[in-house]
C-alpha positions in Angstrom: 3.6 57.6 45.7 6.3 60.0 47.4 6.0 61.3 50.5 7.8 64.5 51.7 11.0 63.6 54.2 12.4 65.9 56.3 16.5 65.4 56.7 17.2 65.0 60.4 20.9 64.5 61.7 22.1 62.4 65.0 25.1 62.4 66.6 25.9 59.5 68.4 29.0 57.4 69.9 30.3 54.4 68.4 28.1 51.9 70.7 24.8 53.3 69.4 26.1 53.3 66.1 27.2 49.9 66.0 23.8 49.1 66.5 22.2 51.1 64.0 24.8 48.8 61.4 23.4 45.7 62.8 19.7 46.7 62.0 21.0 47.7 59.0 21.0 51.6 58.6 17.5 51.5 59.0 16.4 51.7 62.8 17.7 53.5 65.6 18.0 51.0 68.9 15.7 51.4 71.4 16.5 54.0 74.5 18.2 53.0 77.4 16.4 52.8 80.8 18.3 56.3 81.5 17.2 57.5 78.1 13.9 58.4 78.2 13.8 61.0 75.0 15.5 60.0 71.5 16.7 63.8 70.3 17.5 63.9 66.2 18.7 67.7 65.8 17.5 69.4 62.5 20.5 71.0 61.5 24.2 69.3 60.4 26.0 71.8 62.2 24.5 71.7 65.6 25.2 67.5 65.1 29.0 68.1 64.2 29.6 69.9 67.7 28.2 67.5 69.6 29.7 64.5 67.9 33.0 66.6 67.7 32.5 68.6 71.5 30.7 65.7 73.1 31.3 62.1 71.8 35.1 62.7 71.1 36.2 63.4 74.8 33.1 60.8 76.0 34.0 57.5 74.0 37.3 58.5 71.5 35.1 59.1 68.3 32.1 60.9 67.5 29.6 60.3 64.4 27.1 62.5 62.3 24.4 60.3 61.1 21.8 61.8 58.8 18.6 60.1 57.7 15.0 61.0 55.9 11.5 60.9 58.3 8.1 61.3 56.9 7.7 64.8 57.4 4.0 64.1 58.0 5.0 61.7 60.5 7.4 64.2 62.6 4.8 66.9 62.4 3.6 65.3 65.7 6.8 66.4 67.9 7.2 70.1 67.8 10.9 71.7 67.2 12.3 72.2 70.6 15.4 75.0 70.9 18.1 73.8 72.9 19.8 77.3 73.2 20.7 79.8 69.9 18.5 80.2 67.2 19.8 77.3 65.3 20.0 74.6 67.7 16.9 72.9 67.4 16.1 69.2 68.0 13.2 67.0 68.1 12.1 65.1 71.4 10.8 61.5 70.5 9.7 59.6 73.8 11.9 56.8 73.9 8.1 54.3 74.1 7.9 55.7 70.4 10.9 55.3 69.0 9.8 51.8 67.3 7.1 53.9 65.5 9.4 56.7 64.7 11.6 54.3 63.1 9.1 52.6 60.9 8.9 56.1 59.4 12.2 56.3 58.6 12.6 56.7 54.6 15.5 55.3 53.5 18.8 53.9 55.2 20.8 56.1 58.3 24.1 57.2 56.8 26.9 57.9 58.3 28.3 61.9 57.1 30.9 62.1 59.2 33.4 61.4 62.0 35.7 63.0 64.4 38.6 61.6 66.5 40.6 63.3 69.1 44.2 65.1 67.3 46.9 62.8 67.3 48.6 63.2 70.4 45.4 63.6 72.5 44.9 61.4 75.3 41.8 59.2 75.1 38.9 59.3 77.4 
C-alpha cells in the first residue's frame, strides 16, 4: 500500500544533526527542556536561510535536512506563517515528536550545508 508523504525540510545545527545520524536518518531526537515545539518548515527555501542566516553565525555550520511524513498523519498540525507568504512551518508539540517520528517515511537526508566564507570569524 502507498501512502501519500508530504516533503517537509529542517534546518538544524550540527548537534541535532549528529543525532539524527545516530538514530539512523530516521528519527528526530526528542526536544530539549527549552524546546517545547519541534518546527519542520514546508518549503526548501525558507530552510536554507535559516541554516545559512541562523545556524552559520550560531554553531559554524548550518544543515538542510528534508524528509517524507504521512500526509495523513501531519493533517493534524495546521500550517502556521511565520512571516511572508512563503514561510510556513508546522508546530509539533515536543510530547509528540516520538509519534511524529514513527510517521516519518523513509530516511532524513541531508540536502545541504552552509559554512561561514573563508576568512570569517567563527561563532
Amino acid at each position: 500500500m502507498i501512502t501519500a508523504t508530504t516533503t517537509l525540510w529542517r534546518p538544524t545545527g550540527p548537534q541535532e544533526l549528529a543525532l539524527v545520524e545516530a538514530a539512523d536518518w530516521r528519527a528526530w531526537p526528542p526536544r530539549l527542556p527549552d524546546q517545547p515545539i519541534f518546527y519542520p518548515v514546508l518549503n526548501e527555501d525558507y530552510a536554507i536561510r535559516i541554516a545559512r542566516d541562523w545556524n552559520v553565525p550560531a554553531s559554524g555550520v548550518g544543515y538542510v535536512t528534508r524528509f517524507e511524513v504521512d500526509s495523513a498523519f501531519l493533517a493534524r498540525y495546521p500550517v502556521r506563517q511565520a512571516g511572508g507568504r512563503t514561510i510556513l512551518e508546522l508546530w509539533v508539540p515536543a510530547e509528540e515528536l516520538a509519534e511524529f517520528n514513527r510517521h516519518i517515511v523513509g530516511r532524513i537526508e541531508l540536502v545541504h550545508e552552509f559554512r561561514p566564507p573563508a576568512g570569517t570569524p567563527g561563532p
